[in-house]
C-alpha positions as CSV (number, residue, x, y, z in Angstrom):
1,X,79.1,77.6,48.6
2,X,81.6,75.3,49.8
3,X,83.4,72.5,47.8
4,X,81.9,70.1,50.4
5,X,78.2,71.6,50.3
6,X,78.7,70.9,46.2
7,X,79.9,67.5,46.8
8,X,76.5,67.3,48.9
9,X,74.3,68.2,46.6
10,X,76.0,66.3,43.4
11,X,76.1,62.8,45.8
12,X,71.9,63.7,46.4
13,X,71.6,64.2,42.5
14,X,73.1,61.2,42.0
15,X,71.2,59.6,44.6
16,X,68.1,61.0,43.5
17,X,68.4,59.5,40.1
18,X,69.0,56.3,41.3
19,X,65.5,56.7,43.4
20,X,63.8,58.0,40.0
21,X,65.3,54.0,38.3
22,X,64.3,52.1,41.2
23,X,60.4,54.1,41.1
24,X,60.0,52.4,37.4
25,X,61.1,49.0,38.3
26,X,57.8,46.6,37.5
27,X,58.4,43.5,39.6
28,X,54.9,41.4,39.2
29,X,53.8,39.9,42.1
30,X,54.0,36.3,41.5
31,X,57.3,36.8,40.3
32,X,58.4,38.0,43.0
33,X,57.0,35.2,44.9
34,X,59.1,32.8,43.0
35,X,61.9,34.5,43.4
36,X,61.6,35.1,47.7
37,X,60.6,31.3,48.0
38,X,64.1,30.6,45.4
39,X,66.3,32.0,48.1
40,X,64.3,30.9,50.8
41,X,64.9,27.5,49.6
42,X,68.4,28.2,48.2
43,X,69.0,29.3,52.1
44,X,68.1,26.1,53.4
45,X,70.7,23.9,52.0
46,X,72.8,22.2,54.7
47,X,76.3,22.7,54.5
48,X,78.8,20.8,57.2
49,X,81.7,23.5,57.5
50,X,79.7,26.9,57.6
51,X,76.2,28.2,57.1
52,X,75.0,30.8,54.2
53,X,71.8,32.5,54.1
54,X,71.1,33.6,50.4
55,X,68.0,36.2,50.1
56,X,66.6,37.0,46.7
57,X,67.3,39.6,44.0
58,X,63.9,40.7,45.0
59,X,64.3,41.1,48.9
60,X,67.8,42.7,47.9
61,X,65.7,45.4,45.7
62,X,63.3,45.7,48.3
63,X,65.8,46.7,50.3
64,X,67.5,49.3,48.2
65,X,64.1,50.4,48.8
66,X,64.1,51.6,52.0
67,X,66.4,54.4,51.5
68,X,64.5,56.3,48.7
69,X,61.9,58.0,51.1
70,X,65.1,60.2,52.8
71,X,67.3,60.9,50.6
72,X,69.5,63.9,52.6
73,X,73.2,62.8,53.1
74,X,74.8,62.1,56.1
75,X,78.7,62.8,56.7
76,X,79.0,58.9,57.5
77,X,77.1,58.2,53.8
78,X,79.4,60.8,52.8
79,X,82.1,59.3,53.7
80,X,81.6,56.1,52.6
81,X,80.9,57.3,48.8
82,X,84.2,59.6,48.9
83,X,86.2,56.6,49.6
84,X,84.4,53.9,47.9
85,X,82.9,55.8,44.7
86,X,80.2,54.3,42.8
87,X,79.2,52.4,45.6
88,X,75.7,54.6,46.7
89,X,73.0,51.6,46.0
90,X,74.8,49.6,48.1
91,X,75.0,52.0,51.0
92,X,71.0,51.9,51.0
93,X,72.0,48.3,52.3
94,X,73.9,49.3,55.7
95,X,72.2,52.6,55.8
96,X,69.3,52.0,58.3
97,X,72.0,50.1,60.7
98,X,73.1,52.7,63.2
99,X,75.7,51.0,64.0
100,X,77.4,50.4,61.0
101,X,76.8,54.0,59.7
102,X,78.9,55.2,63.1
103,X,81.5,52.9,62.8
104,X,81.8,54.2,58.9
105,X,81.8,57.5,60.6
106,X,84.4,56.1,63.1
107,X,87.0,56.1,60.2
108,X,86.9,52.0,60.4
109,X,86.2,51.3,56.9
110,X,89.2,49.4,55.6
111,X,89.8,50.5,51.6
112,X,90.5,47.1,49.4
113,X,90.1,47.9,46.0
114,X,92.1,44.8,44.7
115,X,90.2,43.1,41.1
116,X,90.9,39.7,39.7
117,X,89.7,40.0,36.0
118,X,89.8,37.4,33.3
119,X,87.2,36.4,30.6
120,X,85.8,39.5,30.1
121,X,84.5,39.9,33.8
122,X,85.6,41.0,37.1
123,X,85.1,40.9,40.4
124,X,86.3,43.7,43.0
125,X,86.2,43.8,46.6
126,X,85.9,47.5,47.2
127,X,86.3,47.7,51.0
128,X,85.4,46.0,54.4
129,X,84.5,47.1,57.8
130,X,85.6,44.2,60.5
131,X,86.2,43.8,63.9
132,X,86.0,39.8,66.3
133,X,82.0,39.0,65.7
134,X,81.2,40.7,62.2
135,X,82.7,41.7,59.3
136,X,81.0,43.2,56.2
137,X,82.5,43.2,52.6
138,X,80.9,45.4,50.0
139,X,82.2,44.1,46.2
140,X,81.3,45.2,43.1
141,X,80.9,42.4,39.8
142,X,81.4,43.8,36.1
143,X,81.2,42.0,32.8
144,X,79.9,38.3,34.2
145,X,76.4,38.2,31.5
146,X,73.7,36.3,33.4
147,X,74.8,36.0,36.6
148,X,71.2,37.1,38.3
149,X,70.2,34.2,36.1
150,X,72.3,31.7,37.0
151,X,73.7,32.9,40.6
152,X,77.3,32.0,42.0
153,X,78.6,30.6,45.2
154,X,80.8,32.1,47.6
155,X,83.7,30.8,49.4
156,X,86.0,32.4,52.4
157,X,89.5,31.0,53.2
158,X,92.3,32.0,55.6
159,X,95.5,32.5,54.9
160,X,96.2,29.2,54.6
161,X,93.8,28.5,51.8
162,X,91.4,26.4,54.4
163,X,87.4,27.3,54.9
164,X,86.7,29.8,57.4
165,X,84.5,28.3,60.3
166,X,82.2,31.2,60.0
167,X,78.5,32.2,58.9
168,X,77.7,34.6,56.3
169,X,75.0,35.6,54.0
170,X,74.8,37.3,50.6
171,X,72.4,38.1,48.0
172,X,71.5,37.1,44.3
173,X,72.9,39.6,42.3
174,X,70.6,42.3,41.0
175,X,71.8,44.7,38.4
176,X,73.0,48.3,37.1
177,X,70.4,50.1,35.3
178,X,73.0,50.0,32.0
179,X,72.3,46.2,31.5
180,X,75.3,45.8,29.0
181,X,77.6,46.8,31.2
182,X,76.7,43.8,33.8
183,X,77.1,45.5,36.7
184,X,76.5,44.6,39.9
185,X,77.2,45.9,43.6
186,X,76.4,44.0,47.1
187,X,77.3,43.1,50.1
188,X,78.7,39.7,51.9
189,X,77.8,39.8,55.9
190,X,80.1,37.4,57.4
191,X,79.7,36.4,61.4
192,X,82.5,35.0,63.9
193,X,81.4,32.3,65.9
194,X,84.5,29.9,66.1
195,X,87.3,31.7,65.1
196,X,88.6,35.6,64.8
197,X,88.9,37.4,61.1
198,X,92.0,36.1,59.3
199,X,95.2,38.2,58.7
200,X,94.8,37.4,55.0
201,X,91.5,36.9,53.5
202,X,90.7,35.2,50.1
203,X,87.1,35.1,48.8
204,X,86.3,33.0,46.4
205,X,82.9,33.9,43.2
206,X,82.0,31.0,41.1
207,X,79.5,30.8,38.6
208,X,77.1,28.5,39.7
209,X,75.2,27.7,36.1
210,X,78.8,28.3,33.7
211,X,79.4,25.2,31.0
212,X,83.1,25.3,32.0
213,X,83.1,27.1,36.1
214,X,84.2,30.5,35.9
215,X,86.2,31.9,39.7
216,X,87.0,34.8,40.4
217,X,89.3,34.9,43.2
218,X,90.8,37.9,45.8
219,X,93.0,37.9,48.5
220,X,93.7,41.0,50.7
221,X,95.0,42.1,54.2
222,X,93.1,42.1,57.1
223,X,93.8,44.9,60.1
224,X,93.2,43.6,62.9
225,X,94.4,46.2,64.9
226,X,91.7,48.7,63.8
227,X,89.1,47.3,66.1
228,X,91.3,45.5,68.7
229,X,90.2,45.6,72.0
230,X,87.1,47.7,70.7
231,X,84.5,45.2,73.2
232,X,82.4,45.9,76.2
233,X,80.8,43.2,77.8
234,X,77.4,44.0,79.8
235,X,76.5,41.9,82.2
236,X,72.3,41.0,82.9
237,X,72.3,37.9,84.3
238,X,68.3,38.0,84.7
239,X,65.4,35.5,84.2
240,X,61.9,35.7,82.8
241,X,59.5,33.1,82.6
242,X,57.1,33.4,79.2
243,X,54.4,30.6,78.8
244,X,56.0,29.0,81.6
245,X,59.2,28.6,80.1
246,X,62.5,29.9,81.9
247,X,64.4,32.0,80.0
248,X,67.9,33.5,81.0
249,X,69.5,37.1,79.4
250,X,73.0,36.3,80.2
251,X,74.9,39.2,78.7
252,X,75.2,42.0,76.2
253,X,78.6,42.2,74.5
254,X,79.1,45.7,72.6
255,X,81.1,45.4,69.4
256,X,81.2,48.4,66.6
257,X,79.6,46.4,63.8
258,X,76.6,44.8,66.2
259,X,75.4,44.0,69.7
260,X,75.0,40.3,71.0
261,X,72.4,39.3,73.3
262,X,73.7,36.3,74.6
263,X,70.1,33.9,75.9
264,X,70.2,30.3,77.6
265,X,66.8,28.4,77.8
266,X,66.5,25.8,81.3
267,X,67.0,22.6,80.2
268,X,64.0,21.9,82.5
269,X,61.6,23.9,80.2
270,X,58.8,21.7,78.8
271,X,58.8,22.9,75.2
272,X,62.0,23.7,72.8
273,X,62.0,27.1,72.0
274,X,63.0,28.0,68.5
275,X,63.0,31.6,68.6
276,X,61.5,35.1,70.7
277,X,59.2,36.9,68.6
278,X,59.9,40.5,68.0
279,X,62.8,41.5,69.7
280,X,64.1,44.9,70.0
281,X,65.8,47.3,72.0
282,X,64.6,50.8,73.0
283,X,66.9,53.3,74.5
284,X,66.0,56.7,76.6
285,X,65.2,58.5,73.8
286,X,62.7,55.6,72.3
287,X,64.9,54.7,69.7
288,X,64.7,51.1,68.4
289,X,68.0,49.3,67.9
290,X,66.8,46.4,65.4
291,X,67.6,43.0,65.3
292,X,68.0,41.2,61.7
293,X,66.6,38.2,62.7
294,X,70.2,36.7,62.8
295,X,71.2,34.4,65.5
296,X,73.6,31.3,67.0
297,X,71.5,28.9,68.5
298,X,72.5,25.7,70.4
299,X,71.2,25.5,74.4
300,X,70.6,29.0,73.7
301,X,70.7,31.7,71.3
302,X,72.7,34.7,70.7
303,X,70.9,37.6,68.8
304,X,72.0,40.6,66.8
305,X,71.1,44.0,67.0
306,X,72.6,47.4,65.8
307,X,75.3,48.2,67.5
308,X,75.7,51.0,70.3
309,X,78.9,51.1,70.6
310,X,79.8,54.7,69.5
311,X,76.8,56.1,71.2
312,X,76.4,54.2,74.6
313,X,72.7,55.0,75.6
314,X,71.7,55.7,79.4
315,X,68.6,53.5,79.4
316,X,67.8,50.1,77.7
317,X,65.5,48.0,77.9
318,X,64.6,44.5,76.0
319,X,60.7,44.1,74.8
320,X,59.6,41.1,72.8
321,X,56.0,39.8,71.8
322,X,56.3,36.1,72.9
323,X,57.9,33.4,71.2
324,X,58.1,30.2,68.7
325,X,58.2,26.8,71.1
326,X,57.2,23.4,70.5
327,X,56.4,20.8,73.1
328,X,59.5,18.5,73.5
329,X,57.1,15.4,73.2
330,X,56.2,16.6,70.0
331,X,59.5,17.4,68.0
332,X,59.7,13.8,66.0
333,X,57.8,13.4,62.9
334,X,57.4,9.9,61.6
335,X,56.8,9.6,57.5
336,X,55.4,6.7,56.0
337,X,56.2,6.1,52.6
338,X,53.9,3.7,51.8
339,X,50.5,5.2,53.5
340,X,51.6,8.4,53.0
341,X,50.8,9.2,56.3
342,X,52.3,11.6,59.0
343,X,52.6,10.4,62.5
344,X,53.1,12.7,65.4
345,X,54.5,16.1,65.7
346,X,52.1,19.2,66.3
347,X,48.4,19.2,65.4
348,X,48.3,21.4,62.5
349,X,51.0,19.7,60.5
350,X,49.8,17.9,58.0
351,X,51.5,16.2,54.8
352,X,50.1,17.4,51.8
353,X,52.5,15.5,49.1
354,X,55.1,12.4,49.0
355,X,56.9,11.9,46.2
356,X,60.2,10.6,44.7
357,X,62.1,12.6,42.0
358,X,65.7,11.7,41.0
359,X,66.1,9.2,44.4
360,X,65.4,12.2,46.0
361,X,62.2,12.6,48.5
362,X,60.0,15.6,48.3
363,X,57.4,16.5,51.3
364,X,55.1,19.0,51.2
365,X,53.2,19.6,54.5
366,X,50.9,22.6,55.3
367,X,51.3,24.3,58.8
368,X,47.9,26.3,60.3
369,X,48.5,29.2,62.7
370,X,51.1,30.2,61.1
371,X,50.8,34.1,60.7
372,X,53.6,36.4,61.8
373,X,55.9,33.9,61.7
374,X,59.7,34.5,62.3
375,X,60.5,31.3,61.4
376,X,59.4,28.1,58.8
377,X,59.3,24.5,59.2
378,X,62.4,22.8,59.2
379,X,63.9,19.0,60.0
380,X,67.1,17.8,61.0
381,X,68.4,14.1,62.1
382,X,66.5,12.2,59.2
383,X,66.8,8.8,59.8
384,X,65.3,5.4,58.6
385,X,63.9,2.6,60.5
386,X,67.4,1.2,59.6
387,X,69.1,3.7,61.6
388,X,70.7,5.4,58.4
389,X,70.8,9.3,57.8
390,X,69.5,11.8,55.3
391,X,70.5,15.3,54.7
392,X,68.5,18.2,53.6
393,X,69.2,19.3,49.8
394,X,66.8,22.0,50.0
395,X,63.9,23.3,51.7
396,X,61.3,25.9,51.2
397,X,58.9,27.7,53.3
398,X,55.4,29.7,51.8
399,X,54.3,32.4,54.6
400,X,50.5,32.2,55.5
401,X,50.2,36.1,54.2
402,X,45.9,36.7,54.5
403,X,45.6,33.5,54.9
404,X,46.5,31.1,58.8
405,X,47.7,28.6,56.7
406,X,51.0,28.3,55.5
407,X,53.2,25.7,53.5
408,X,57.0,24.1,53.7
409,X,58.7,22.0,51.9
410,X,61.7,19.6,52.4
411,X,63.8,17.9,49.3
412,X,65.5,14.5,51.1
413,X,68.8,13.6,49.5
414,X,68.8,10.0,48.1
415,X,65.2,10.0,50.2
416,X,64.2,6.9,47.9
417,X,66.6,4.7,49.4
418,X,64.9,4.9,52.8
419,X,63.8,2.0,54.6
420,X,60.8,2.3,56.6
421,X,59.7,5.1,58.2
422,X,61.6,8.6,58.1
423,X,61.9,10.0,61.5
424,X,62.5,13.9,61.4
425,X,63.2,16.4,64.5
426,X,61.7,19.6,63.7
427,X,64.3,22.0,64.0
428,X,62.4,25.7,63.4
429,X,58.6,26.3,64.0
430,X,56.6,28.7,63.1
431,X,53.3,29.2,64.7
432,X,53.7,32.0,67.7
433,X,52.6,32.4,71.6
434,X,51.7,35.2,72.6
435,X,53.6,36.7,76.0
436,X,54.7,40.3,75.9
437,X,57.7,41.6,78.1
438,X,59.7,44.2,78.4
439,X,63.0,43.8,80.9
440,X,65.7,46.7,81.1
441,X,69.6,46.1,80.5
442,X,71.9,47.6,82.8
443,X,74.4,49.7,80.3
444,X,75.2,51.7,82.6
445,X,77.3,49.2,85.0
C-alpha cells in the first residue's frame, strides 16, 4: 500500500467523521427560516461602491451538505487538502463546481497562509484561486467568541488602500464542532466587473456587533501571471424570441474559475425582463454545467456557469424553462401613506402593512403566483411627490413554498420624512412564464 493510497484513506476517515457531525446537527425548521430570510434581508442592503450577497449560516450548512452522500476523494480534493490542511469542510463548498475542482487540479491554487492575530482571535487567509472575472478566497477565523451571533463585514482594497469596484459574496460564519475553540472556515467569492484583481490585496473582517470594533486585517500578493491570457471568447451571436420578447446570446467567454454568458434584451421588448428561469448547459455527454444564479445585469445580463475551460466539450447547448418579465407599463408602484393604499404595478401585488419605525418606512406586500421563483420583489428609484430620494436599508423576501403566495418586504431609510406618495420601480420579480428552449453554442469555432 502506497504512502499516497494511505493519505487516501486517512483524508476519507477524516472526511467521513466530519459527515458522521454534520448527520447529528438538529436545525428546527423555523429556525432555520429565520435564519434564510436574515441573510436574505441582510443581502439586500444597498451599498453605492460594490455589491455583497450574504447567505445564512443555515444555507452555508446546507451546503456542506451536499458533499456527504460521496464521500471518495478525488486527486483535485486531494490536492487541495495537501496544500491547504484542515481545510476539508470547506472544499464541500467548491466541490460540485467542475470548474473550480479542475483549475485546483490545474495547479492554480495560489498558497497565502498570512494571519493577523490580536485579542485573542485570528483571522487567516489560507489560499486563493484567481484569474480576470473571479477569484475565490478560502480563510479560516479562530478565537473571535460569537461571531455566528453577531456576524462581521467584509472589506476588499487594492494596493492603494481604496475599495475594489467589484462584487462578492460570503457567508455567516458557522462553526467547528469543538465550540471553544471558535473556529470557523469559509469562503469569499469575489467577481470582476470593472476592474482586474489587484497586485496587492488587503481584506478587511470586522466585527459587526463588538462594543469597541474589532478588524482583522491581511494583505498578500496577487499572481497575476498564473492565469494570464488563460480566456477564450465564443462567439453566438443568436436570437430567440420567448413570450414575444427578443432575446440575444451574444457570447460565451471561457475563463478557469467560470463561464459568462453574455445576453442583451431589444430595447423594443414590451416587458422588462428580470431574469431566464432555469438556465443550464448540457454538453455531449449530458452533463449539466450549473449556473449559481449569479449575474451582471444592466441592458442585459451576463450569467455564470462552471467553467469548461480545462475540458472544452464538443457539443453545447443552452436550455432554459422561461423567464421572470414585467410589463414596462407596470414597473412604478405608487404608496400612499395616508390611505395605505397601493397604486399600480402588477395585479397580484398587494400591500399588506405600512408602518413607521425609527423614521424608517416598513412595507410589507404579498406577491401571488409566485412559486419557483428565482427571484423576490425588489424597488429601486424611491422618490417622493417632492422629487427627493430614498434608499433601501433592507429588504426581505418569504418564498411561496406549498403555498402560490409569497411575501416581501422593503425597510425605507428616513421613509417617514416622505412627502406624498412614494413612487418605487420594481427592480426584481418573481412570478415566472413559462417558454422552454433549448439553443446550441458553437464551442467548437
Amino acid at each position: 500500500m502506497t504512502d499516497k493510497h494511505n493519505a487516501f484513506e486517512n483524508l476519507e476517515s477524516r472526511l467521513q467523521a466530519r459527515k458522521n457531525e454534520y448527520d447529528a446537527i438538529s436545525v428546527p425548521e423555523a429556525a432555520a427560516s429565520h435564519a434564510v430570510q436574515a441573510g436574505i434581508r441582510q443581502a439586500s442592503r444597498k451599498r453605492k461602491t460594490r455589491l455583497r450577497w450574504l447567505t445564512s449560516s443555515i444555507s452555508a450548512a446546507a451546503l456542506v451538505l451536499l458533499f456527504t452522500g460521496c464521500i471518495r476523494v478525488s486527486p483535485a480534493f486531494a490536492s487541495f487538502v495537501e496544500q491547504l490542511p484542515g481545510m476539508e469542510s470547506v472544499v464541500s463548498l467548491i466541490r460540485q463546481d467542475k470548474g473550480l475542482m479542475m483549475a485546483i487540479d490545474q495547479s492554480l491554487l495560489q498558497k497565502v497562509g498570512i494571519t493577523d492575530e490580536h485579542d485573542g482571535g485570528s483571522v487567516t487567509v489560507e489560499g486563493i484561486i484567481t484569474d480576470e472575472s473571479r477569484m475565490v478566497i478560502f480563510y479560516k477565523m479562530k478565537g473571535i467568541k460569537d461571531v455566528e451571533k453577531s456576524g462581521f463585514d467584509i472589506d476588499l482594497l487594492d494596493e492603494n488602500g481604496k475599495q475594489l469596484p467589484v462584487a462578492f459574496s460570503y457567508a455567516s460564519p458557522h462553526g467547528d464542532s469543538d465550540s471553544e475553540k471558535y473556529t470557523y472556515e469559509d469562503i469569499i467569492d469575489v467577481t470582476f466587473n470593472e476592474s482586474l484583481p489587484p497586485d496587492h490585496l488587503t481584506i478587511v473582517f470586522k466585527d459587526r456587533m463588538a462594543k469597541t470594533t474589532n478588524t482583522w486585517k491581511v494583505t498578500f500578493p496577487v499572481n497575476r501571471n498564473l492565469t494570464k491570457n488563460m480566456k477564450k471568447t465564443v462567439p453566438v451571436n443568436q436570437t430567440i424570441t420567448l413570450d414575444g420578447q427578443r432575446i440575444t446570446i451574444e457570447q460565451a467567454i471561457l475563463y478557469p474559475t467560470r463561464l459568462v454568458l453574455d445576453i442583451k434584451y431589444d430595447t423594443d421588448n414590451t416587458k422588462k425582463i428580470f431574469g431566464i428561469s432555469d438556465l443550464h448547459l448540457v454538453d455531449e455527454q449530458g452533463r449539466a454545467w450549473r449556473t449559481d444564479g449569479s449575474s451582471i445585469g444592466g441592458v442585459g445580463t451576463s450569467v455564470f456557469f462552471e467553467s469548461m475551460f480545462f475540458s472544452i466539450p464538443k457539443k453545447l447547448t443552452l436550455q432554459g424553462s422561461g423567464l421572470s418579465a414585467l410589463d414596462k407599463n407596470k414597473l412604478i408602484i405608487g404608496i400612499d401613506p395616508t390611505s395605505k393604499t397601493i397604486q399600480g404595478g402588477p395585479q397580484g401585488v398587494t400591500l399588506l402593512e405600512y408602518k413607521i419605525k425609527d423614521n424608517d418606512a416598513i412595507l410589507h406586500f404579498s406577491v401571488e403566483n409566485a412559486e419557483n421563483a428565482i427571484s423576490g420583489l425588489t424597488f429601486t428609484n424611491i422618490k417622493d411627490s417632492t422629487g427627493k430620494e430614498f434608499d433601501v436599508r433592507e429588504a426581505g423576501w418569504s418564498p411561496s413554498g406549498e403555498q402560490r403566495t409569497a411575501e416581501a418586504w422593503v425597510t425605507i431609510a428616513n421613509g417617514a420624512a416622505a412627502k406624498g406618495k412614494l413612487n418605487m420601480e420594481i427592480s426584481s420579480y418573481p412570478v415566472q412564464i413559462r417558454a422552454p428552449f433549448s439553443l446550441d453554442i458553437p464551442v467548437n469555432k
